[in-house]
N, C-alpha and C positions, 0 to 999 in steps of 0.2 A: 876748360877741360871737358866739360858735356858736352862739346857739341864737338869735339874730336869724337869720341868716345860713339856718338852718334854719327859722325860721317864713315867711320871705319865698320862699324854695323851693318851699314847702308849700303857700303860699298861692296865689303865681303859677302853679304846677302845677292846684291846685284851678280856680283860674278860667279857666285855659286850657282844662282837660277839659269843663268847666260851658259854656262859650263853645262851642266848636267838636264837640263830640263828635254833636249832631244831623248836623251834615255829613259827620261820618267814619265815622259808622254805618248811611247810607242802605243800603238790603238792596237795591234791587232801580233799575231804569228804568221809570218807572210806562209811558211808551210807545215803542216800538220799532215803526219801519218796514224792514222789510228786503223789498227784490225785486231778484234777484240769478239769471242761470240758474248752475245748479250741477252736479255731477257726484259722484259716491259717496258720496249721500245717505241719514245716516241720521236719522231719527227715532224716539229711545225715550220713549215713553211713560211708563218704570216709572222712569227715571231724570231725565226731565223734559231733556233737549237734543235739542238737531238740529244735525249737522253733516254739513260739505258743502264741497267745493273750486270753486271760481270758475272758470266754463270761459268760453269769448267767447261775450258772446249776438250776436245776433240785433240789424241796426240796427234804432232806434226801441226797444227794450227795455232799458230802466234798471237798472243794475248798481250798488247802493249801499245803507247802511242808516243811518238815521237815530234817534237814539234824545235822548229830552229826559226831564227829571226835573222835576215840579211842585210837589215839595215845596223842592227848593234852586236851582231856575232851571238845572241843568245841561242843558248841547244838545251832540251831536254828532253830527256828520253824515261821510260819508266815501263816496266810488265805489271798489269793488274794479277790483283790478289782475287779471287772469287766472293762477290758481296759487294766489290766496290761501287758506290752509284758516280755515274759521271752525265756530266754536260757538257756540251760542245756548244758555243754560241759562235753563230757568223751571218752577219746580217744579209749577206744576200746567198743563205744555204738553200739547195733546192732538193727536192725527194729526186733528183735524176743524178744528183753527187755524190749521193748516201748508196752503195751497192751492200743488200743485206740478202742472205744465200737461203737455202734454203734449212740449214742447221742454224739460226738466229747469227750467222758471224756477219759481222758488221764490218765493212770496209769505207774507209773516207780518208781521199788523197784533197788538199788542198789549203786554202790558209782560215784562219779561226781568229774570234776576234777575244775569246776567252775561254777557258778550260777548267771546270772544278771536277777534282774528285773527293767524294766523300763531305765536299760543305768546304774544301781548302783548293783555291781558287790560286792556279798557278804564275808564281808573279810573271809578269810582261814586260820587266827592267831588270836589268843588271844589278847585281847588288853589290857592287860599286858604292851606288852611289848615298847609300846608308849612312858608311861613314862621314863624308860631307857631311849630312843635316845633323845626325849626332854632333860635331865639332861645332856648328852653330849655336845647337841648342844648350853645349857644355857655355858655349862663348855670352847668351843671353843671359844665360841662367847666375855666370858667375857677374856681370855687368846688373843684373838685377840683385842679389846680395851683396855687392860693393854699394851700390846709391844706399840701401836697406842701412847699412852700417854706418855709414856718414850722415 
């Protein structure tokens, strides 16, 4: 009986990671739109981010960043609120991709390999695939207070 109990574990685990690991492994946003005016802006070049806090722009100038993934259909889209801090991380970002004006508005077309604003760092998979490990973790949990009880 234990070692069904462990081959069906094993196996379920196997096809879940087999299934879903392309989606949980995406490294990066192949494209990101951000134009946003900003305030205490940096740009490192040796470390690959730009960050920058959200100041009020200017009516008629768009305050938001958009970012989609082409490999798993991921989009998201969002307008900053004034005060928000954000980071942009991409490993090969160069100060000649960052177009910053001369009212602080910050302009960056390209792909990103991470996005935080505010310290909450926006996922890079599908959340899909949640429920999967949830169903695991119900499956271990109940398979570990079964042995517990016998």
């Amino acid at each position: 009986m234990n070692k069904k109990i462990i081959f069906v574990v094993a196996s379920t685990l196997l096809v879940t990671l087999a299934l879903f690991t392309p989606f949980a492994s995406a490294q990066s946003w192949s494209y990101c739109y951000l134009s946003v005016p900003g305030t205490e802006i940096t740009l490192n070049e040796e470390q690959g981010f730009l960050s920058f806090t959200v100041k009020y722009g200017e009516p008629g100038m768009p305050s938001m960043i958009e970012l989609s993934n082409s490999s798993n259909g991921a989009y998201y889209e969002r307008n900053f609120e004034s005060g928000n801090t954000v980071i942009v991380s991409y490993s090969g970002l160069k100060a000649d991709d960052v177009n910053i004006d001369a009212h602080d508005h910050i302009i960056y077309e390209g792909p990103v390999d991470s996005v935080t604003i505010n310290a909450v760092v926006i996922p890079e998979f599908s959340s899909f695939i949640i429920l999967p490990l949830f169903m695991m973790a119900t499956l271990l949990a109940a398979i570990v207070y079964r042995r517990k009880r016998t």
